[in-house]
N, C-alpha and C positions, 0 to 999 in steps of 0.2 A: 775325391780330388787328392789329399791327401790324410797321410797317419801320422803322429809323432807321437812317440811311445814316452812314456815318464823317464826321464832319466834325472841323475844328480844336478846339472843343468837346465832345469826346467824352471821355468818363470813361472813364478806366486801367483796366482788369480784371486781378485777379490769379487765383494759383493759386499754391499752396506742393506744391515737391517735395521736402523736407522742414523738420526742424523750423531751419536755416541759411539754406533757399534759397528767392528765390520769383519768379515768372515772373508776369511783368506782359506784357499782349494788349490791343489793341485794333480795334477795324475796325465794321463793321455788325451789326446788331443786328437779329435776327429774332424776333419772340413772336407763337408758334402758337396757336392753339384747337382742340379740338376736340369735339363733340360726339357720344356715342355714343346712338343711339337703341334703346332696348326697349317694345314694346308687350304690352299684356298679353294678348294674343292667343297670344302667343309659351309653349310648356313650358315653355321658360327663362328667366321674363321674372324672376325672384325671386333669379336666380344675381347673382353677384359680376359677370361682363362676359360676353356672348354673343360675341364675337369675340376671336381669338387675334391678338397685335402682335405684327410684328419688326420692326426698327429692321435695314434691310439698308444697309450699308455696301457700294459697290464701286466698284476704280479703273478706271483704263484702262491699256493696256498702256506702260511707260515714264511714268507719272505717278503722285505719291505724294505722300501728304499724312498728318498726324496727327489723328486723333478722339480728341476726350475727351469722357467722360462724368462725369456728376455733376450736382449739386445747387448751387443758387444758395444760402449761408450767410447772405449781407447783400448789400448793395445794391453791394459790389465784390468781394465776395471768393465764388468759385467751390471746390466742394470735388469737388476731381478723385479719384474712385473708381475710373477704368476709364482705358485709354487704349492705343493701336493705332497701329501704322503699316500705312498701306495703302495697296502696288505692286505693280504688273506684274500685274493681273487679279486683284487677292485680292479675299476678298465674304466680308463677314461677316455674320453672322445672327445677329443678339442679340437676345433671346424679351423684351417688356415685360408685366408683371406690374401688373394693375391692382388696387386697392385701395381699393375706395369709402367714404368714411363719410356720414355720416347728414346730409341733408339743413337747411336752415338751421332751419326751421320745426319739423322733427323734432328737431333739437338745443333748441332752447328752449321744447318743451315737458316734456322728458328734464329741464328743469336745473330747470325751475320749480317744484319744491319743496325745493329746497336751501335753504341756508342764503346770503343775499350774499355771505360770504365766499366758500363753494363754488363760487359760483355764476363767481364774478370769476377763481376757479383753471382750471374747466372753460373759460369764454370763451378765458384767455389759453393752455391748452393746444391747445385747436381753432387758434386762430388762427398758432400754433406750427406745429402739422400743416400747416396752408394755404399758408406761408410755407417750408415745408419738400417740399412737392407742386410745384416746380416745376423741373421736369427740364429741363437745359441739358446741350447740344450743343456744342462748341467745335470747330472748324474751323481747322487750323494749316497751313496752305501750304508746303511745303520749299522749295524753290527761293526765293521770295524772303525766306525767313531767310537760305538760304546766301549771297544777293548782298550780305546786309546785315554778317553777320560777314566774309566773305571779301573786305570793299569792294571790289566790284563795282560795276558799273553796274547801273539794271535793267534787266532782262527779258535778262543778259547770258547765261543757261545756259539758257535756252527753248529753242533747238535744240541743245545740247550734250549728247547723249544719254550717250553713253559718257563723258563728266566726271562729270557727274551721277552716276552709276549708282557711279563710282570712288570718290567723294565720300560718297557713303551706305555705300558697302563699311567706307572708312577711318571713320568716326563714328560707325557703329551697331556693327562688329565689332570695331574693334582701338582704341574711343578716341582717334583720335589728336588732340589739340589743333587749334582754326583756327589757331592762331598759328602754328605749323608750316605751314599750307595758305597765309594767306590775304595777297593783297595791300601790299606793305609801302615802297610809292614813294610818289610824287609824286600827289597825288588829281586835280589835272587831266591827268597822262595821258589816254589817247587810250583808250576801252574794250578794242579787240585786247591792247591793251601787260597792262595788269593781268588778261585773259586769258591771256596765253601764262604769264606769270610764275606764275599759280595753276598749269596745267596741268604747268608744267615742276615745281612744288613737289610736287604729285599722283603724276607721273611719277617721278622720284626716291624718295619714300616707299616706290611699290608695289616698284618694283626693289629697295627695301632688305629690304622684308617676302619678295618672293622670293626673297632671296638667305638671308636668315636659313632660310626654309620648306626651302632645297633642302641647309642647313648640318645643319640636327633631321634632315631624313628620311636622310640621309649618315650621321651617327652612330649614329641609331638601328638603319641597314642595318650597319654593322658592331659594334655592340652584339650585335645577333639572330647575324651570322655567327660571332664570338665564341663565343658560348653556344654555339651548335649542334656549334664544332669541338672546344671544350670536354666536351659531352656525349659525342662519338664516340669522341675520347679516354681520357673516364673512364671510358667501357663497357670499352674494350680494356683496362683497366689494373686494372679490378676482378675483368673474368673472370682474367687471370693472377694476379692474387694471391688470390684468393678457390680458385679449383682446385689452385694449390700449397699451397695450406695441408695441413700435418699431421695434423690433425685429424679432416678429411672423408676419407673413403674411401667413394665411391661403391657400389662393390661389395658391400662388408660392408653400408652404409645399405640397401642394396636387398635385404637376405638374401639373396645367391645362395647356392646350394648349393657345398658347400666354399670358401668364402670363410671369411676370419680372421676374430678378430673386430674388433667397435669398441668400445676403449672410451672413458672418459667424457674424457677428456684427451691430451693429444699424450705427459704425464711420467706414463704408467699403471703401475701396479704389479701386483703379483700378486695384489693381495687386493681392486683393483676388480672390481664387478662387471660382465658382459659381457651383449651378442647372441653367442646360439648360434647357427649356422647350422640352416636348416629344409629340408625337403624339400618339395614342393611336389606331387608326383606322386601321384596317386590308388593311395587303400592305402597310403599311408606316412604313417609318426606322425611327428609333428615335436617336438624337445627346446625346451621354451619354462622358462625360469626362471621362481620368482616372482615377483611383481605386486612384492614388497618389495624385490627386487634389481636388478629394472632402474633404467639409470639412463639418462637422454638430456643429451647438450650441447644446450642451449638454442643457441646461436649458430650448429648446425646448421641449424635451422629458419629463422630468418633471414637465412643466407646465400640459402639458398632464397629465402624472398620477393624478397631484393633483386636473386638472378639474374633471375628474374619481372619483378620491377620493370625492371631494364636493359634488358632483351631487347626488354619494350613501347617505352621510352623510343626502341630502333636501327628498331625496326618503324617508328613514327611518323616519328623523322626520315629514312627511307627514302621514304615516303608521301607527305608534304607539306611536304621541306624544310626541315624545322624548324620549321613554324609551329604546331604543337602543343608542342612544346616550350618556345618562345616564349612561347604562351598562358597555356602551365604557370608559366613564369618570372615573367609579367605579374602574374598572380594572388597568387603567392608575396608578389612584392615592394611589392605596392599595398594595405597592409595600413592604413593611413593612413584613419583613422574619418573619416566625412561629421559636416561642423562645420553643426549643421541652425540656429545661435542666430548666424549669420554677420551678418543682417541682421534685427532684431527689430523694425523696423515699416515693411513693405516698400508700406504707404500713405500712407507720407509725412508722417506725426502723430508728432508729442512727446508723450507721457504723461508726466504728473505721478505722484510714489507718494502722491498720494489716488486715481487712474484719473480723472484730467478729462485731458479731451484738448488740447491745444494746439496752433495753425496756427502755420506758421513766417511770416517776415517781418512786414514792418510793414503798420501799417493805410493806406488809399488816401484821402484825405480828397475824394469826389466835390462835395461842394459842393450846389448845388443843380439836379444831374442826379435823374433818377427812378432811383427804386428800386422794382425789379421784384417784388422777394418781395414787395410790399404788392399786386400786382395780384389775386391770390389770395382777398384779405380783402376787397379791395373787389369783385368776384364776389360775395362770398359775400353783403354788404351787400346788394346787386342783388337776391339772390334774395330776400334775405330779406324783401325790401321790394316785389316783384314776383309772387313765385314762389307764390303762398296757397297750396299743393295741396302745396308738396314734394314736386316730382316730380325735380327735377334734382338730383345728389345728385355733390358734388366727388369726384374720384376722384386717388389718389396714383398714382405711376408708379413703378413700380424695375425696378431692370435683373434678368435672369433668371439661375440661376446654370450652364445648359448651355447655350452657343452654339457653333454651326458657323460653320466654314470652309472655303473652296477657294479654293484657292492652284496656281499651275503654275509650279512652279521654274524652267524654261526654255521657250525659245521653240517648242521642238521636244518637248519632253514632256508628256506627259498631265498631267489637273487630278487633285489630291490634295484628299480630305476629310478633316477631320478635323472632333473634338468635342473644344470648350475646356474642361475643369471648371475650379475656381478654381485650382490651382496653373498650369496651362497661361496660365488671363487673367492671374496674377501676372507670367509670362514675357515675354508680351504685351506688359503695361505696362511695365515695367522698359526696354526697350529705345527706347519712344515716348518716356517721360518722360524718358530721359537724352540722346535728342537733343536 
């Protein structure tokens, strides 16, 4: 429909990533049209839309950039519902959901028995809808943000692959500050000079991150060996105190024949009651007391389970080195509840306790730039004044709630798919927005 190229007069666009912060863009300006045709020729010419949309996102290998998705709210402010980083070959595939309503000539024949009042409510809701129908695409370039926080020159990290690449590791995975990263001399230096000073700032970080990773994985290895010699340990120290005990006598437990007996305690007297020994041999009766005089040590039985228990515990770290063990350990001690209320509006909105929503930051005062949500309304004017037959019928856009992906983690491994539901796109976005 139209182009508007960036110029000195270009109006600020914002977007709030939450109800504190807000990110103001600017550059060129694309506004699309398009027109879907249905004839009535077609089975399905009555349906909701005969073609299926996806909005495929893909990079190239070693190139990244952020998409956001959402809704134009006013004539500067953008409401970011979605948003993605997309490197090294990822494609996304996000399903558009179209959503037609009623034609202009068909809406006002619909109102024209209302009441003016009514009539003035339906208009300004339609026109709500129209102004809310326009689906905006934002385009965020990494590289030259990073040239602009890490003052740079431009176009300084265009062949800088492996920077780059260092650079998105430290920002999207471990947070680390630009101030930490980014250039901090003399701004007429010479572009090399504030090059090397970023990469030696990059260089030093990643050394510190690996030196901390190789300090965790060191104690955690003598954590685990700890345990494990601990475990070997208490096996030996349970089977010798657990078999000297007084108490157990195997022989009698097991009825052999002429074996003593057992009774209920190590300090037994004469008037406990006992196991008599049995015969086991075919045609021999066995002397069994009654059901009322027997009596068992409970802590028989559980000695048992826990030789059971030890024995698997010496099997396993025999097996696999302790890493069942480990596992076991892991488990025990990560009892620590999932805190699920950590982040209670992970779209970036303030709610009020009436439920009205609030955008963060200030308003952008554009002046006397156009404002896009109106192109909508004036369309519809168009038809309305054009269109006698109501054939053309405005269609809303939304994003779909299962998209795909394929992504290839390395240069040498195969492409992985997956399917994003909404907690996955939450993940998604969290990472785009906070670069």
């Amino acid at each position: 429909v139209r182009t508007k190229p960036q110029t000195d007069d270009t109006a600020n666009m914002s977007f709030a990533l939450n109800a504190a912060t807000t990110v103001q863009f600017r550059g060129p300006h694309y506004i699309h049209g398009w027109l879907d045709h249905q004839f009535s020729s077609s089975p399905n010419h009555m349906a909701q839309s005969t073609k299926h949309l996806d909005l495929v996102i893909r990079a190239r290998q070693f190139s990244n950039f952020i998409v956001v998705l959402g809704k134009m709210k006013t004539a500067s402010d953008f409401d970011a519902k979605h948003a993605v980083i997309v490197k090294n070959n990822d494609e996304f595939r996000v399903p558009l959901n179209l959503e037609q309503i009623p034609p202009p000539k068909v809406f006002r024949d619909l109102i024209s028995s209302l009441s003016p009042e009514q009539q003035r409510f339906a208009k300004a809701f339609r026109n709500m809808q129209l102004e809310g129908s326009l689906f905006g695409i934002t385009v965020i370039q990494i590289k030259p943000a990073m040239e602009k926080v890490l003052n740079l020159n431009d176009n300084a990290l265009t062949k800088e692959i492996k920077l780059t690449q260092d650079l998105m590791t430290l920002f999207t995975e471990y947070q680390i500050p630009t101030d930490q990263l980014s250039f901090g001399g003399d701004p007429s230096q010479p572009g090399k000079d504030k090059l090397a000073e970023v990469r030696s700032h990059v260089t030093s970080i990643m050394k510190m991150i690996e030196g901390e990773k190789a300090v965790q994985v060191k104690a955690a290895q003598q954590k685990a060996d700890y345990r494990e010699a601990e475990a070997k340990d208490g096996v030996r120290r349970t089977k010798k105190s657990k078999l000297a005990s007084p108490r157990f006598d195997k022989t009698a437990f097991r009825g052999a024949p002429g074996s003593p007996a057992v009774s209920a305690s190590s300090a037994s007297t004469a008037t406990t009651p006992t196991f008599h020994s049995m015969s086991m041999n075919r045609g021999e009766t066995a002397d069994v007391v009654p059901e009322a005089d027997l009596h068992v040590d409970a802590g028989a039985f559980e000695f048992l389970d826990e030789v059971l228990e030890v024995e698997k515990m010496v099997m396993e770290v025999a097996n696999d080195d302790g890493g069942a063990v480990r596992a076991r350990e892991s488990e025990r001690t990560d009892t620590k509840p999932a805190d699920d209320n950590r982040e209670l509006h992970a779209d970036g909105e303030d709610t009020h306790p009436t439920g009205q929503k609030k955008s963060g930051g200030a308003k952008i005062d554009v002046g006397d730039h156009e404002d896009y949500t109106k192109i909508p309304v004036a369309f519809d004017r168009a038809l309305e004044a054009f269109d006698s037959d109501g054939t053309v019928r405005p269609t809303l856009i939304k994003v779909g709630k299962v998209w795909n992906k394929r992504c290839q983690k390395s240069l040498l491994g195969g492409e992985q798919h997956a399917t994003l539901l909404k907690s996955e796109q939450d993940k998604e976005k969290k990472p785009g927005l906070r670069l």
